[in-house]
PDB file of N, CA, C and O in Angstrom:
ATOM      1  N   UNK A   1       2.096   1.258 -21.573  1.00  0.00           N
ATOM      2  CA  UNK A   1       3.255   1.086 -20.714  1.00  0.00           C
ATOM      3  C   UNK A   1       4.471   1.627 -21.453  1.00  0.00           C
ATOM      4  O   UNK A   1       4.676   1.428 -22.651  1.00  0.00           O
ATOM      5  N   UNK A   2       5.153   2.231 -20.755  1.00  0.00           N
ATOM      6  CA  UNK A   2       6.617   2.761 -21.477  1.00  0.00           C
ATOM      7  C   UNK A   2       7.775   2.072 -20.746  1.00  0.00           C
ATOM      8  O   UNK A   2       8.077   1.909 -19.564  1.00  0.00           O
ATOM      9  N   UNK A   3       8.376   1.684 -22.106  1.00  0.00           N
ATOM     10  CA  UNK A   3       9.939   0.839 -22.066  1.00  0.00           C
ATOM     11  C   UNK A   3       9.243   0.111 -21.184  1.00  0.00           C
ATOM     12  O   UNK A   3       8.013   0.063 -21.167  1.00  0.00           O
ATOM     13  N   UNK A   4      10.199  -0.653 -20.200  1.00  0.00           N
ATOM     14  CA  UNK A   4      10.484  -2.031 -19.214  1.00  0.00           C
ATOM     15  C   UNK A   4       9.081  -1.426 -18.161  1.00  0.00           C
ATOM     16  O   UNK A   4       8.402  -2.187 -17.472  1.00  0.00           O
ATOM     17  N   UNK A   5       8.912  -0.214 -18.227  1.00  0.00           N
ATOM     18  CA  UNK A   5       8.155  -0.006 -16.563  1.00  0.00           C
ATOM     19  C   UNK A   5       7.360  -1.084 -16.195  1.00  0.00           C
ATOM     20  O   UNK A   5       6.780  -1.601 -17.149  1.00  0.00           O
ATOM     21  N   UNK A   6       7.174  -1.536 -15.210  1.00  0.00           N
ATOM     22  CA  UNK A   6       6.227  -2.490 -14.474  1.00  0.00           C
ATOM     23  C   UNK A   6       4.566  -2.019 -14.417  1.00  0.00           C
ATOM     24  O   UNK A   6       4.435  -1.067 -13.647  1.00  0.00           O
ATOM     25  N   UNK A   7       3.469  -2.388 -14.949  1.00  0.00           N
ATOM     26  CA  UNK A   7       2.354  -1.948 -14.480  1.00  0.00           C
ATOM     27  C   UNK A   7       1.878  -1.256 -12.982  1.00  0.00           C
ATOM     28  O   UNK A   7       2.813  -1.348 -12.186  1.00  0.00           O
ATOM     29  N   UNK A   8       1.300  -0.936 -12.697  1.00  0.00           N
ATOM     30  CA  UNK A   8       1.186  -0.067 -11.248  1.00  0.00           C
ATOM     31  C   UNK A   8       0.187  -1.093 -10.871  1.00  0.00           C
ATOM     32  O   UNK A   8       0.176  -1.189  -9.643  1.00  0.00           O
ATOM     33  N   UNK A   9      -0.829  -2.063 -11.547  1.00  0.00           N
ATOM     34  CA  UNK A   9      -1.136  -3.526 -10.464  1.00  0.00           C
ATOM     35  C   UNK A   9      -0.116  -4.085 -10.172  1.00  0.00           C
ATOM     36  O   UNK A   9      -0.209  -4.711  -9.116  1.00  0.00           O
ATOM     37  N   UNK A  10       0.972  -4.139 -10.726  1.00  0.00           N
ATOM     38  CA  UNK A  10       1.716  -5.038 -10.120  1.00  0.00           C
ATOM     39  C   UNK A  10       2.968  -4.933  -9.141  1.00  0.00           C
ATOM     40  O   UNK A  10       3.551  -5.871  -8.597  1.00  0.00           O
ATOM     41  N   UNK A  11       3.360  -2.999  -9.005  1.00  0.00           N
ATOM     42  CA  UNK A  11       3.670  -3.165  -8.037  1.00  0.00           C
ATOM     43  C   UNK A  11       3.111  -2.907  -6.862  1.00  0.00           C
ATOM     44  O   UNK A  11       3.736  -3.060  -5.812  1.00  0.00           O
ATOM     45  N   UNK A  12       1.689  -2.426  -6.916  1.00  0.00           N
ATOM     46  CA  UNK A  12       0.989  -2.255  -5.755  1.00  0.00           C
ATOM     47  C   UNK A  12       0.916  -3.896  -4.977  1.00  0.00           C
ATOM     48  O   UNK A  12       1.173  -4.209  -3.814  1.00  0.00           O
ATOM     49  N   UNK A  13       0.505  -4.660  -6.027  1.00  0.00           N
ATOM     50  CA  UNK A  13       0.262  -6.125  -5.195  1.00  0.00           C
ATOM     51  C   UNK A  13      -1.141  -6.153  -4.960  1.00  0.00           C
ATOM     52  O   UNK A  13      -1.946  -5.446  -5.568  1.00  0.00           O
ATOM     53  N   UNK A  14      -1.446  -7.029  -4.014  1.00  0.00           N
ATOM     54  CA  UNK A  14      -2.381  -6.834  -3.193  1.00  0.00           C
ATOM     55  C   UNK A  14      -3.344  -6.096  -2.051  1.00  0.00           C
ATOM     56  O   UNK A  14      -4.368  -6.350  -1.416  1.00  0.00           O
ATOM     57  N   UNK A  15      -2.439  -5.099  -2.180  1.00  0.00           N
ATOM     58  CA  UNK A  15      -3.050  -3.655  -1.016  1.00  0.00           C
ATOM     59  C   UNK A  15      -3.595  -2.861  -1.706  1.00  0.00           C
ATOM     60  O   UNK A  15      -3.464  -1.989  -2.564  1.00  0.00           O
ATOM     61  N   UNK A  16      -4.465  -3.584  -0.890  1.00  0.00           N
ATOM     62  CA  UNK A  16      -6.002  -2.466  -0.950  1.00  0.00           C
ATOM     63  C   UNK A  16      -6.496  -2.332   0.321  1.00  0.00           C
ATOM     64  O   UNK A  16      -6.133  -3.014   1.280  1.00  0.00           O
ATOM     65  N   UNK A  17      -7.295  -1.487   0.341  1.00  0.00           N
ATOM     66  CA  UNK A  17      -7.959  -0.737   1.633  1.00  0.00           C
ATOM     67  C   UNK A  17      -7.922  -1.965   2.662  1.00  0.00           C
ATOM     68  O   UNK A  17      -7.733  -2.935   1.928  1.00  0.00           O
ATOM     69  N   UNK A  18      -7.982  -2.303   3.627  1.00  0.00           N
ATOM     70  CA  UNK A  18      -8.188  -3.355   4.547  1.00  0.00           C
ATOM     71  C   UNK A  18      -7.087  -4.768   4.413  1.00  0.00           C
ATOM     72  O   UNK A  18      -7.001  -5.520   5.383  1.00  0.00           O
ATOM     73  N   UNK A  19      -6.368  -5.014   3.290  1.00  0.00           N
ATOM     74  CA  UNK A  19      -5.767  -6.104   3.265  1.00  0.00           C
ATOM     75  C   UNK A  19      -4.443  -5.789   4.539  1.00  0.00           C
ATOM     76  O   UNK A  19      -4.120  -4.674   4.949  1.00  0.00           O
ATOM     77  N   UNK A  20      -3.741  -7.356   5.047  1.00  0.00           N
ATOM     78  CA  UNK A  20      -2.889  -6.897   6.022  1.00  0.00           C
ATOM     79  C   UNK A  20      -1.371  -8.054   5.430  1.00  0.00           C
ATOM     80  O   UNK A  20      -1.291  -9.283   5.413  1.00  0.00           O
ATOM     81  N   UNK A  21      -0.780  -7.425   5.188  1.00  0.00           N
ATOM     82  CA  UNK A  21       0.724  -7.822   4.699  1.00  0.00           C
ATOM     83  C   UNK A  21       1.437  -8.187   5.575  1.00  0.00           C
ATOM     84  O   UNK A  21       1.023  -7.856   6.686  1.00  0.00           O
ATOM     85  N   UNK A  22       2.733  -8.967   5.563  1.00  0.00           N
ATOM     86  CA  UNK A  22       3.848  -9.254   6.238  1.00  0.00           C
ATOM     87  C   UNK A  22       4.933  -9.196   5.477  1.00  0.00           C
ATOM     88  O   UNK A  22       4.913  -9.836   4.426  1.00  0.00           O
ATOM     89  N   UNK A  23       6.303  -8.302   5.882  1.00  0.00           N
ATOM     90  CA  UNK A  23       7.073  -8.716   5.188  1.00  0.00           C
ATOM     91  C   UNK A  23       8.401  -8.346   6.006  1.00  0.00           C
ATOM     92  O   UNK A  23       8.023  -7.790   7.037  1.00  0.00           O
ATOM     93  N   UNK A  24       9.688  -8.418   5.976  1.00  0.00           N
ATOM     94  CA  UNK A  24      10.568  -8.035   7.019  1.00  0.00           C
ATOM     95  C   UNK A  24      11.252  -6.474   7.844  1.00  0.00           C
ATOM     96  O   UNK A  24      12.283  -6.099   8.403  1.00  0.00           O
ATOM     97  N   UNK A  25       9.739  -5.893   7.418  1.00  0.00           N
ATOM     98  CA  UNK A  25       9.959  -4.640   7.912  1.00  0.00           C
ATOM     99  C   UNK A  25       8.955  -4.721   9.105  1.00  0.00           C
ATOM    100  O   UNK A  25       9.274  -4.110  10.126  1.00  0.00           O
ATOM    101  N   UNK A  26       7.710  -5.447   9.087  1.00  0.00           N
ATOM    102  CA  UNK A  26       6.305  -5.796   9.765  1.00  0.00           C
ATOM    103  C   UNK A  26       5.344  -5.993   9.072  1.00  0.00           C
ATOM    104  O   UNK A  26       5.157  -6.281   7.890  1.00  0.00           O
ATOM    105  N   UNK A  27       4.613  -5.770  10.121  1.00  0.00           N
ATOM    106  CA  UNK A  27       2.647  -6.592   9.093  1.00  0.00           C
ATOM    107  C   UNK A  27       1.983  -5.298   9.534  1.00  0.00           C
ATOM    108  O   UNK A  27       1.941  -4.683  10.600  1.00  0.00           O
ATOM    109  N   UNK A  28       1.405  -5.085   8.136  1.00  0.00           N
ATOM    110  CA  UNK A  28       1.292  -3.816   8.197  1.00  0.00           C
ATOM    111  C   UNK A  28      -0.528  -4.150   7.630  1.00  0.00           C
ATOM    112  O   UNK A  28      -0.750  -5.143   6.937  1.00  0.00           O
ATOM    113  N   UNK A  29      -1.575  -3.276   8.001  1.00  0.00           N
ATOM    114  CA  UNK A  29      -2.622  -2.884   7.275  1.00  0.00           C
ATOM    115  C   UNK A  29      -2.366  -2.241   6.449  1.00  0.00           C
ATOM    116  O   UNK A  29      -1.248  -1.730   6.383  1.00  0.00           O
ATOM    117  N   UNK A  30      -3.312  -2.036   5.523  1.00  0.00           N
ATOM    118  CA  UNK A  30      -3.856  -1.085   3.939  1.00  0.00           C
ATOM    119  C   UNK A  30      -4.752  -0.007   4.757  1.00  0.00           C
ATOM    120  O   UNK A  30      -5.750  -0.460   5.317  1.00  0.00           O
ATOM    121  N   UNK A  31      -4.492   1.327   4.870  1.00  0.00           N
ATOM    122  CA  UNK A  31      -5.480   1.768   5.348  1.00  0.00           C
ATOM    123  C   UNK A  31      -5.948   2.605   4.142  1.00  0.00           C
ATOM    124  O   UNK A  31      -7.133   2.937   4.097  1.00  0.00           O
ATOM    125  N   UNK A  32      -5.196   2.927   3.275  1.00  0.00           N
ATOM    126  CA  UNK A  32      -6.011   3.869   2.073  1.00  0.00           C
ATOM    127  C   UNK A  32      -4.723   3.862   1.164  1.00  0.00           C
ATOM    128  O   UNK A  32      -3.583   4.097   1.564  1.00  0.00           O
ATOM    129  N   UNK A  33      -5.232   3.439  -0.596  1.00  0.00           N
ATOM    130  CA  UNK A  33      -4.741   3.325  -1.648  1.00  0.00           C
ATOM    131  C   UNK A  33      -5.014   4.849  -2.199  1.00  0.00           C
ATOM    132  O   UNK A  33      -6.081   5.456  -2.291  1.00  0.00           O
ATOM    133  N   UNK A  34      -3.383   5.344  -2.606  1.00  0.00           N
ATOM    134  CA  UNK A  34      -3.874   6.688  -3.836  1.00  0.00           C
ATOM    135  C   UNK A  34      -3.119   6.216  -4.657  1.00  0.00           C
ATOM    136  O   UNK A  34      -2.005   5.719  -4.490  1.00  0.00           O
ATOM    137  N   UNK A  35      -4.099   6.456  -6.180  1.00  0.00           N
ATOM    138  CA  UNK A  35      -3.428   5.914  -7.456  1.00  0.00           C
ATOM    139  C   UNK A  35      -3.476   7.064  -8.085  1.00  0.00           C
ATOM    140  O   UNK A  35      -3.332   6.949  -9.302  1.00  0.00           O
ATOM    141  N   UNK A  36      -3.741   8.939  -7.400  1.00  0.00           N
ATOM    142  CA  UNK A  36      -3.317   9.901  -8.025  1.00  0.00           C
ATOM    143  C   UNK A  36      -2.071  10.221  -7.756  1.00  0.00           C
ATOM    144  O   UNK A  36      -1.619  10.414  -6.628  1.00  0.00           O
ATOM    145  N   UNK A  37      -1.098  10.329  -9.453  1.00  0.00           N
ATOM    146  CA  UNK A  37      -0.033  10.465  -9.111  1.00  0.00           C
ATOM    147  C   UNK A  37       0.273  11.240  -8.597  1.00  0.00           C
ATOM    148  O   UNK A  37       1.122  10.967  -7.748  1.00  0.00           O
ATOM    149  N   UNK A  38      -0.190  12.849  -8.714  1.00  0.00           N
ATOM    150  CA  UNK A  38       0.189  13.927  -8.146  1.00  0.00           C
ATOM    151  C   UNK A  38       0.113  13.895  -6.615  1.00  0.00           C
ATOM    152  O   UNK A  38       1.105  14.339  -6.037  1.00  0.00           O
ATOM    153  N   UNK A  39      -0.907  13.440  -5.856  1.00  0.00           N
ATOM    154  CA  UNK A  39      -0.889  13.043  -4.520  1.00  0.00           C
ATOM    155  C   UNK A  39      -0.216  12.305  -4.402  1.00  0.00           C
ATOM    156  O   UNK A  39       0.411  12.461  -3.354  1.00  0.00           O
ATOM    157  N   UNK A  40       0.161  11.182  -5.120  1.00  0.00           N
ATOM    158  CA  UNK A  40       1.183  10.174  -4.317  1.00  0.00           C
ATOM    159  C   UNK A  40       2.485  10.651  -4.148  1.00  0.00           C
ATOM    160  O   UNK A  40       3.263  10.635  -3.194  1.00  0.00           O
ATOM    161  N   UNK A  41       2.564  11.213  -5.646  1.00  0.00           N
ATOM    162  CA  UNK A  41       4.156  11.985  -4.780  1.00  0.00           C
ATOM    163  C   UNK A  41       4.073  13.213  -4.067  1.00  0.00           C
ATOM    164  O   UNK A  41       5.134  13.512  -3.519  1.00  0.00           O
ATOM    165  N   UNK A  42       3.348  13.837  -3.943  1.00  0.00           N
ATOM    166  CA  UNK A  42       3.042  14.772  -2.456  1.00  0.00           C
ATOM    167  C   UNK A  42       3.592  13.962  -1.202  1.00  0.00           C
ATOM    168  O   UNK A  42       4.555  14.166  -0.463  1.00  0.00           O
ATOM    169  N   UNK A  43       2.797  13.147  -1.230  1.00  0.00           N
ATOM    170  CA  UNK A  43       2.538  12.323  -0.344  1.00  0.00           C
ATOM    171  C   UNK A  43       3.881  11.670   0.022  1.00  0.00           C
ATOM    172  O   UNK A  43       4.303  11.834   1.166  1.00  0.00           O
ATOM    173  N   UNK A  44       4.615  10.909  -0.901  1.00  0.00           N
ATOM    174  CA  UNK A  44       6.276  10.049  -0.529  1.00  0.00           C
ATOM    175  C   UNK A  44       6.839  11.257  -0.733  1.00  0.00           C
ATOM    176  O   UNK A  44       7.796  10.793  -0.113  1.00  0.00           O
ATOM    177  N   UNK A  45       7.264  12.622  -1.062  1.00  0.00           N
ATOM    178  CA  UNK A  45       7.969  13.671  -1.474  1.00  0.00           C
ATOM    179  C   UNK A  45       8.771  13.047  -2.577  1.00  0.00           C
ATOM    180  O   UNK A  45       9.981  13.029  -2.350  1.00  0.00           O
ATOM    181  N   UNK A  46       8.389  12.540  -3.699  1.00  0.00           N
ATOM    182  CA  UNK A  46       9.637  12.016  -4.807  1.00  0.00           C
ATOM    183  C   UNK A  46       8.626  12.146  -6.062  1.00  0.00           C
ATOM    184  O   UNK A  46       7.510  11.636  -6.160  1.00  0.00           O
ATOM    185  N   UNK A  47       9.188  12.822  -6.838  1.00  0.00           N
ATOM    186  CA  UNK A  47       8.844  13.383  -8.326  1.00  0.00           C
ATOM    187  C   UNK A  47       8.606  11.337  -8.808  1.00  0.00           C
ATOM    188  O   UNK A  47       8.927  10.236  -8.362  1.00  0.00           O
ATOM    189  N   UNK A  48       8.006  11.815  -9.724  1.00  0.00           N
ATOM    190  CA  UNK A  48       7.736  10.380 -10.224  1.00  0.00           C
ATOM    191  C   UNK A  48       6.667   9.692  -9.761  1.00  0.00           C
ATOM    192  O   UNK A  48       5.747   9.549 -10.566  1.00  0.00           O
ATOM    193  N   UNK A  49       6.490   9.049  -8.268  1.00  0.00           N
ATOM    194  CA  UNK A  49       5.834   8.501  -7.584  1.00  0.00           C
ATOM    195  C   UNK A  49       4.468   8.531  -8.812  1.00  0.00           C
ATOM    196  O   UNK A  49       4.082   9.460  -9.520  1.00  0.00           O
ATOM    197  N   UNK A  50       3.962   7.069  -8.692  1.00  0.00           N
ATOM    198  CA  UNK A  50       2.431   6.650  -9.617  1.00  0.00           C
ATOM    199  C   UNK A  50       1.554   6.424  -8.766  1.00  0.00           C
ATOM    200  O   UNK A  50       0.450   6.517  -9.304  1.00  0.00           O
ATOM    201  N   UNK A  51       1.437   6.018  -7.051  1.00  0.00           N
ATOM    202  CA  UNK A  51       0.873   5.243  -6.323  1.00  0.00           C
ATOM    203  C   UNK A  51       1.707   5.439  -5.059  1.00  0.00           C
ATOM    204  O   UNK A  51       2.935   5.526  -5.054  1.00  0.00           O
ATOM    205  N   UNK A  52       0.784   5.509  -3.817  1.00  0.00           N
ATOM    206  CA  UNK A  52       1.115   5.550  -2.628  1.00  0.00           C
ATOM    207  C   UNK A  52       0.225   4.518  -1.759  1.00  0.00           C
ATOM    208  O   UNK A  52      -0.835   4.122  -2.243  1.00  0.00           O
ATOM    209  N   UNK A  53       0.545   4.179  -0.778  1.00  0.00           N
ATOM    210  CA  UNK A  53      -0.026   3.381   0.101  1.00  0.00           C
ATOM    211  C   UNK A  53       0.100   3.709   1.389  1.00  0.00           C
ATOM    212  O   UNK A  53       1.246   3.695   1.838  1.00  0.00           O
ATOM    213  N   UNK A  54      -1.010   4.078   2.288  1.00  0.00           N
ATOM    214  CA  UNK A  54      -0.686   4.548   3.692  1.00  0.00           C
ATOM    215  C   UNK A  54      -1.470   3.387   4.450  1.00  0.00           C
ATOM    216  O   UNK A  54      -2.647   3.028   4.399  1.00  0.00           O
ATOM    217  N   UNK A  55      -0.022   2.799   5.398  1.00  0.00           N
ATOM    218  CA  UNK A  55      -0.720   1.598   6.285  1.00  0.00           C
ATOM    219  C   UNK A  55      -0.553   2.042   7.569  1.00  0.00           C
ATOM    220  O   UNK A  55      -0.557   3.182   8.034  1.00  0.00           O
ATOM    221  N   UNK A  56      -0.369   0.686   8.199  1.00  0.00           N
ATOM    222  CA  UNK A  56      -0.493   1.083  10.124  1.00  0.00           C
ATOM    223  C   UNK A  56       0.404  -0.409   9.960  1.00  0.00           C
ATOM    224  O   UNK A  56       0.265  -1.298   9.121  1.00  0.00           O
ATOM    225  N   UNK A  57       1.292  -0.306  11.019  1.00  0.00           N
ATOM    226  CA  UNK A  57       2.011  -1.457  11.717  1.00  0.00           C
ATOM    227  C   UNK A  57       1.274  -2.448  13.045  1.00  0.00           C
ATOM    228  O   UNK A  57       1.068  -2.465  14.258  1.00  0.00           O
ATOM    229  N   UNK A  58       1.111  -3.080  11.992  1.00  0.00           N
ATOM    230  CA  UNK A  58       0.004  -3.882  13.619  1.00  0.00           C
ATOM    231  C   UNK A  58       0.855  -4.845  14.991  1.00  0.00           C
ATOM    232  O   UNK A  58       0.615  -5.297  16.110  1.00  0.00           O
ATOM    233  N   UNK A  59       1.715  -4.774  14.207  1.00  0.00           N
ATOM    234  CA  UNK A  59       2.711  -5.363  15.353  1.00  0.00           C
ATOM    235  C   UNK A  59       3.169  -4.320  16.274  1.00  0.00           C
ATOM    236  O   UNK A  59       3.908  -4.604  17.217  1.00  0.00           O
ATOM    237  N   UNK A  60       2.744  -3.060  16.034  1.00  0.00           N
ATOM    238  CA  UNK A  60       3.522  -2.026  16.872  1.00  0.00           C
ATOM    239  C   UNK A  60       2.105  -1.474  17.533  1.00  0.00           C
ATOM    240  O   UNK A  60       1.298  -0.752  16.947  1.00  0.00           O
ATOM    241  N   UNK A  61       1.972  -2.033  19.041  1.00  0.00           N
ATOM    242  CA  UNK A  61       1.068  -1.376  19.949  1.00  0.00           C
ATOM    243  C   UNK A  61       0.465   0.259  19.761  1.00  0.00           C
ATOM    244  O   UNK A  61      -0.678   0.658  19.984  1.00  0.00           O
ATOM    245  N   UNK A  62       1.752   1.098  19.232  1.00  0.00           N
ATOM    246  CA  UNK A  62       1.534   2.112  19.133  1.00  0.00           C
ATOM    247  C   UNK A  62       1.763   2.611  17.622  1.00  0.00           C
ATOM    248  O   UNK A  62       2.328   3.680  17.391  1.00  0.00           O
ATOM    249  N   UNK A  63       1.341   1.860  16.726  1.00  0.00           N
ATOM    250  CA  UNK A  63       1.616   2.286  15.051  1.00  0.00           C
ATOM    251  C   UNK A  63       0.818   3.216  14.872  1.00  0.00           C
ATOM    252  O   UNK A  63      -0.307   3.325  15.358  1.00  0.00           O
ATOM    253  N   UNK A  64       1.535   4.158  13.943  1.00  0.00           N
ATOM    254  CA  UNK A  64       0.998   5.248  13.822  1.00  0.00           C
ATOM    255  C   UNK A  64       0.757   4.903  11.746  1.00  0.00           C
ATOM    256  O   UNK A  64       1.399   4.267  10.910  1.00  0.00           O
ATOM    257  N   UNK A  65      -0.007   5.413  11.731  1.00  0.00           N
ATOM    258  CA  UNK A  65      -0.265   5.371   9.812  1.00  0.00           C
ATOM    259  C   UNK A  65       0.921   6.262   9.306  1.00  0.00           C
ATOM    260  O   UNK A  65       1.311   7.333   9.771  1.00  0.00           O
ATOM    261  N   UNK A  66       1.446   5.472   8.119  1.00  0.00           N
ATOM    262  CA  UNK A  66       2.382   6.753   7.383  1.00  0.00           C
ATOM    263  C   UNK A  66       2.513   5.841   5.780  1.00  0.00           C
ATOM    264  O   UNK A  66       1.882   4.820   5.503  1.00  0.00           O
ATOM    265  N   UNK A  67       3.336   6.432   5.045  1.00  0.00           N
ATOM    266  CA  UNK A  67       3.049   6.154   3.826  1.00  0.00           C
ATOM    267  C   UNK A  67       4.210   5.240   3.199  1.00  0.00           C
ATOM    268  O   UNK A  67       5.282   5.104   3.789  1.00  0.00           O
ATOM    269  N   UNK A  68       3.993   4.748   2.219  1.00  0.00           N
ATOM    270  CA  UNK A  68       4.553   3.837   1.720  1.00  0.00           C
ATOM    271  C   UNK A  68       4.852   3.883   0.189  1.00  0.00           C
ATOM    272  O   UNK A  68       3.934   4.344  -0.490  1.00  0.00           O
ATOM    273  N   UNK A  69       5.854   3.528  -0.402  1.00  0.00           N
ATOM    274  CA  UNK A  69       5.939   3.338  -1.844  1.00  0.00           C
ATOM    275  C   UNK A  69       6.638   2.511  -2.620  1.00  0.00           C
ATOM    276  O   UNK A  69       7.072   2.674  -3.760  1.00  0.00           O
ATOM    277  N   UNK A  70       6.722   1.372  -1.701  1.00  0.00           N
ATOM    278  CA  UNK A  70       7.760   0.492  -2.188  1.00  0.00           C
ATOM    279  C   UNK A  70       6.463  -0.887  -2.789  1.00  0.00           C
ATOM    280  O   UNK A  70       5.437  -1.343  -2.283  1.00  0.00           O
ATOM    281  N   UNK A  71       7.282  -1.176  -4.201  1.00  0.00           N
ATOM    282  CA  UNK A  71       7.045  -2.035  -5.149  1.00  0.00           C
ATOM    283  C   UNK A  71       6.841  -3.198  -4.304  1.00  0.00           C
ATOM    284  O   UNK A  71       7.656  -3.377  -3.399  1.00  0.00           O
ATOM    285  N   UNK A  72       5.860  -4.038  -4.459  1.00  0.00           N
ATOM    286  CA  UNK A  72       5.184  -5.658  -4.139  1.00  0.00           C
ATOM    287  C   UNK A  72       6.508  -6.525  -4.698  1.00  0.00           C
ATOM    288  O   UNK A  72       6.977  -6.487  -5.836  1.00  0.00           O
ATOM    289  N   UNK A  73       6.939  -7.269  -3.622  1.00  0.00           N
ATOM    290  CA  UNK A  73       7.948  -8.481  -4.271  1.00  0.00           C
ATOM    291  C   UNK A  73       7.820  -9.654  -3.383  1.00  0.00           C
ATOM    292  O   UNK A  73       7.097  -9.620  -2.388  1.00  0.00           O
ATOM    293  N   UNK A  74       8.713 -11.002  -3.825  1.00  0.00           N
ATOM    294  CA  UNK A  74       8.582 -12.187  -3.149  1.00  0.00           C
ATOM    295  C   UNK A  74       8.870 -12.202  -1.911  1.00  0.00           C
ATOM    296  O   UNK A  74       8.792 -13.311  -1.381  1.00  0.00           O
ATOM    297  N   UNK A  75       9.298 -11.007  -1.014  1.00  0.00           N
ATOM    298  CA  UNK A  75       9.640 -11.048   0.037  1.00  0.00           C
ATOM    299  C   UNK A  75       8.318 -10.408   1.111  1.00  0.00           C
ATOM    300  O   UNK A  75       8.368 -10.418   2.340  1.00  0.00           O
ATOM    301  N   UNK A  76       7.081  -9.830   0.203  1.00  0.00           N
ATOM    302  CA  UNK A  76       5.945  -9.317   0.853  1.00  0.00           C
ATOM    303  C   UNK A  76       4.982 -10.714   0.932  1.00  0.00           C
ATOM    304  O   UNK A  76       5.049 -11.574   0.053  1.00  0.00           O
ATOM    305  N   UNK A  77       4.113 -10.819   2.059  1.00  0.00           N
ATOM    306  CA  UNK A  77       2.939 -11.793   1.614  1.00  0.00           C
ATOM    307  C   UNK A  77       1.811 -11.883   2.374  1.00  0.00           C
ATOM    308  O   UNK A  77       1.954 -12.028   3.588  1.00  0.00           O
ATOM    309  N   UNK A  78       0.451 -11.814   1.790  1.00  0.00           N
ATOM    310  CA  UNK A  78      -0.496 -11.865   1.969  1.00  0.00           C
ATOM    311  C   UNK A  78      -0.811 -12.390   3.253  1.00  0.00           C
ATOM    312  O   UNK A  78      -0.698 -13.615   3.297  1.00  0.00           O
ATOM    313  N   UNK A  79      -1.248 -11.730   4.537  1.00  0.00           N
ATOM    314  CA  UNK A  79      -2.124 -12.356   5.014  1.00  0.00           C
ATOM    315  C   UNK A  79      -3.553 -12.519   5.077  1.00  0.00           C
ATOM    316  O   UNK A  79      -4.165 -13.583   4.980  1.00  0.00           O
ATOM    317  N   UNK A  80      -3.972 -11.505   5.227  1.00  0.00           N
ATOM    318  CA  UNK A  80      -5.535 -10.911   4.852  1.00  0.00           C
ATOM    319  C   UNK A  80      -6.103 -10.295   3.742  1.00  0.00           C
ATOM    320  O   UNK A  80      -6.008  -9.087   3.958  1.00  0.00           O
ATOM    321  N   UNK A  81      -6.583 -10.460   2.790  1.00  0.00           N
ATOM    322  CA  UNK A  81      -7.193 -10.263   1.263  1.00  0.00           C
ATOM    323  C   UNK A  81      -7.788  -8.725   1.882  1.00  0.00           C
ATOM    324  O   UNK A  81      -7.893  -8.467   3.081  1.00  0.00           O
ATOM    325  N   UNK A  82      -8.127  -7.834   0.793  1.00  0.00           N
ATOM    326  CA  UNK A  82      -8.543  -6.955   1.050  1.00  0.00           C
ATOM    327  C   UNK A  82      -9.884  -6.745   1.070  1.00  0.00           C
ATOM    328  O   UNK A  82     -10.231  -7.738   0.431  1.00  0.00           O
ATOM    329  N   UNK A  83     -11.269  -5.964   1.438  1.00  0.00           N
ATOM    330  CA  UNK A  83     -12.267  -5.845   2.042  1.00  0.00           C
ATOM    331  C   UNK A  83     -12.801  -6.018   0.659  1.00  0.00           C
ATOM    332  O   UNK A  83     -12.392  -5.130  -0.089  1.00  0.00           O
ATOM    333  N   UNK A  84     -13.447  -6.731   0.192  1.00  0.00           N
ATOM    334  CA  UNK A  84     -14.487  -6.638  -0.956  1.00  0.00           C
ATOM    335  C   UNK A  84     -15.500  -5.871  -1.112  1.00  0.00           C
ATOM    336  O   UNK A  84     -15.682  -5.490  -2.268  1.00  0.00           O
ATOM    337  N   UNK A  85     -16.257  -5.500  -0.288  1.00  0.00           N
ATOM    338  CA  UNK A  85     -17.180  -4.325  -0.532  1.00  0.00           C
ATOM    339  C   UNK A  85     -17.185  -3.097   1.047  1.00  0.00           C
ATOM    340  O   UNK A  85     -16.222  -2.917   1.791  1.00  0.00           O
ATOM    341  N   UNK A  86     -17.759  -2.822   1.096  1.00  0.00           N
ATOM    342  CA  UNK A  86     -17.704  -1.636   2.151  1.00  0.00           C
ATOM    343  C   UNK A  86     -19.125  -1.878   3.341  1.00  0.00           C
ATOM    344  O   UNK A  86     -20.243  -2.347   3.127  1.00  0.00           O
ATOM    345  N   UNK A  87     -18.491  -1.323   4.650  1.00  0.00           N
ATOM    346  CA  UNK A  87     -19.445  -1.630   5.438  1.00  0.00           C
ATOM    347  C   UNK A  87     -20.291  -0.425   5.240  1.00  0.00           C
ATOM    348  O   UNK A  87     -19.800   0.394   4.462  1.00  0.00           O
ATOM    349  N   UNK A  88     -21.572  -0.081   5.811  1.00  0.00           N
ATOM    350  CA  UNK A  88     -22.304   0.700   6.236  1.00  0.00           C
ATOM    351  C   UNK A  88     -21.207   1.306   7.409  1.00  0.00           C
ATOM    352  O   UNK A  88     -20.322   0.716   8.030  1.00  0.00           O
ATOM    353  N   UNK A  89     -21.727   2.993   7.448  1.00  0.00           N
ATOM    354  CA  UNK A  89     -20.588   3.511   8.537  1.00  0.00           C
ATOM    355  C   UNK A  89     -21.755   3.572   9.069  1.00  0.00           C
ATOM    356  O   UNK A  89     -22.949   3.519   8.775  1.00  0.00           O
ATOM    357  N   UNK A  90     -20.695   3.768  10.388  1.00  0.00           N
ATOM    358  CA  UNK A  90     -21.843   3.690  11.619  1.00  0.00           C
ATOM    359  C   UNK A  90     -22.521   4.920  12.466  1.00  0.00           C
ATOM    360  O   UNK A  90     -23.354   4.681  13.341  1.00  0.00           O
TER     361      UNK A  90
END
């Protein structure tokens, strides 16, 4: 870890693939974790970026998936744990 930085478990949180969050933006699904940095900041367009998160708004009838990069804090919280192992696709 360099200087103060925060570990990247800890600001991801709890999102992982399938877990579903609430926090005062909405409740959002995990639909896919990237912990390559180079994709993640592709992905948010910001140099730096360690980790991206692309969810879906489930409160929004019509949520569309888009990406995310904001740090886990006391104002996010768990509703649904994330998928422990994987289904068979169908």
């Amino acid at each position: 870890m360099t200087g103060n930085r925060i570990p990247v478990d800890e600001e991801i949180g709890p999102r992982r693939p399938g877990a579903i969050y609430q926090n005062i933006d909405g409740r959002f699904e995990v639909l896919a974790l990237i912990t390559d940095p180079a994709e993640a900041a592709q992905l948010l367009r910001r140099e730096g970026a360690r980790w991206a998160v692309i969810v879906r708004d489930t409160l929004r009838p019509d949520g569309q998936p888009f990406v995310v990069g904001s740090v886990w804090t006391t104002s996010d919280y768990l509703i649904r744990p994330a998928r422990t192992a994987f289904a068979p696709a169908a």
